[in-house]
C-alpha positions, 0 to 999 in steps of 0.5 A, spaced: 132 327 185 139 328 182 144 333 178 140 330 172 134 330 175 135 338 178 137 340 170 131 337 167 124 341 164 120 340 170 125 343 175 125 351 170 118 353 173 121 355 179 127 357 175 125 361 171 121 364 177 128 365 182 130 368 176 126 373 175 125 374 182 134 375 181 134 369 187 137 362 187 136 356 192 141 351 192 141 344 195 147 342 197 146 334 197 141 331 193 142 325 196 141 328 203 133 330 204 132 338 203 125 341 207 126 345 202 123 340 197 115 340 200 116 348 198 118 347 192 113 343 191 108 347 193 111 353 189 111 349 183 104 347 184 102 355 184 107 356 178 102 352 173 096 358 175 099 362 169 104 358 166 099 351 165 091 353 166 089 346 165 094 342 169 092 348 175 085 347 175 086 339 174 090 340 181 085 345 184 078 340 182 082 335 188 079 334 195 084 339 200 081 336 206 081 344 209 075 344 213 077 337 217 084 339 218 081 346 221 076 342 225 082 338 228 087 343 228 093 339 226 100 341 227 102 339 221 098 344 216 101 350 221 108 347 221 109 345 213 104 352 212 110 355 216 115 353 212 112 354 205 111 362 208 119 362 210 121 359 204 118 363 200 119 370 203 127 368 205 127 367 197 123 371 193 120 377 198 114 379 196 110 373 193 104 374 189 100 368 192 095 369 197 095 365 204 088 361 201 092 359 195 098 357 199 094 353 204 089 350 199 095 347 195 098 344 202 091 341 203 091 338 196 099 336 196 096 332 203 091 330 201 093 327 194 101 326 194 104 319 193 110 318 196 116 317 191 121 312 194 126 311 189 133 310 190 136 314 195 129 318 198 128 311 201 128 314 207 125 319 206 120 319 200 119 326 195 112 327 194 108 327 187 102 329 185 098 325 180 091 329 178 089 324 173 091 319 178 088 322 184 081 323 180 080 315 180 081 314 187 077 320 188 072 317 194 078 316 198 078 308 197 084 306 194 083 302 188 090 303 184 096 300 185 103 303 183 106 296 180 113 298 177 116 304 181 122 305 175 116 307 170 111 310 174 106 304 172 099 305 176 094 299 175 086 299 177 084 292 181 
């Protein structure tokens, strides 16, 4: 991400929340990987049941791959679920999502999330998630490849 980036329409859902909750966070070096990146994902994600229905329920039609990753007891859910929770309380207090809702949106974040490595995330790629895309290649075999990075053009082969 960048100043520009961080002043764009995307990012005023979870402004317009931190405002209303009369809180801010800030990331100190957008060239610098955040771990408060993949919680304002998630709290993106569950910004869109009452700010865009329609993109939420594309969002919540995806695979989480809940009952596996219980199965597995994989480190990873708990950890990331930890983070989101803290992120969410140290910023916001009481929150009006519930733990189903948090770990649904982590599972389907998990699940379906492209890595975005451009520029400076390089090294540490964001996360983005694409409903629309994630649908094609909904039998868990890839069939798309991104083919240009700088215009997040998807091809089916």
């Amino acid at each position: 991400c960048s100043w520009e980036c961080a002043q764009g329409s995307v990012h005023q859902l979870e402004c317009q929340y931190a405002a209303s909750k009369n809180t801010k966070f800030t990331i100190k070096s957008y060239s610098i990987p955040s771990s408060l990146y993949s919680s304002i994902t998630i709290l993106r994600m569950l910004l869109t049941k009452s700010s865009d229905p329609q993109t939420y329920s594309r969002i919540m039609n995806l695979m989480d791959h809940a009952q596996e990753r219980q199965a597995e007891g994989t480190y990873a859910m708990t950890n990331m679920k930890l983070n989101v929770k803290t992120f969410l309380k140290k910023h916001f207090g009481e929150v009006e999502f519930t733990e189903c809702e948090i770990e649904r949106s982590i599972g389907i974040l998990r699940t379906n999330g492209m890595k975005l490595e451009q520029n400076s995330l390089r090294q540490s790629p964001g996360v983005v998630l694409y409903p629309v895309y994630c649908l094609i290649n909904h039998a868990c075999y890839i069939i798309t490849t991104l083919t240009t990075p700088s215009v997040r053009t998807f091809t089916c082969s």
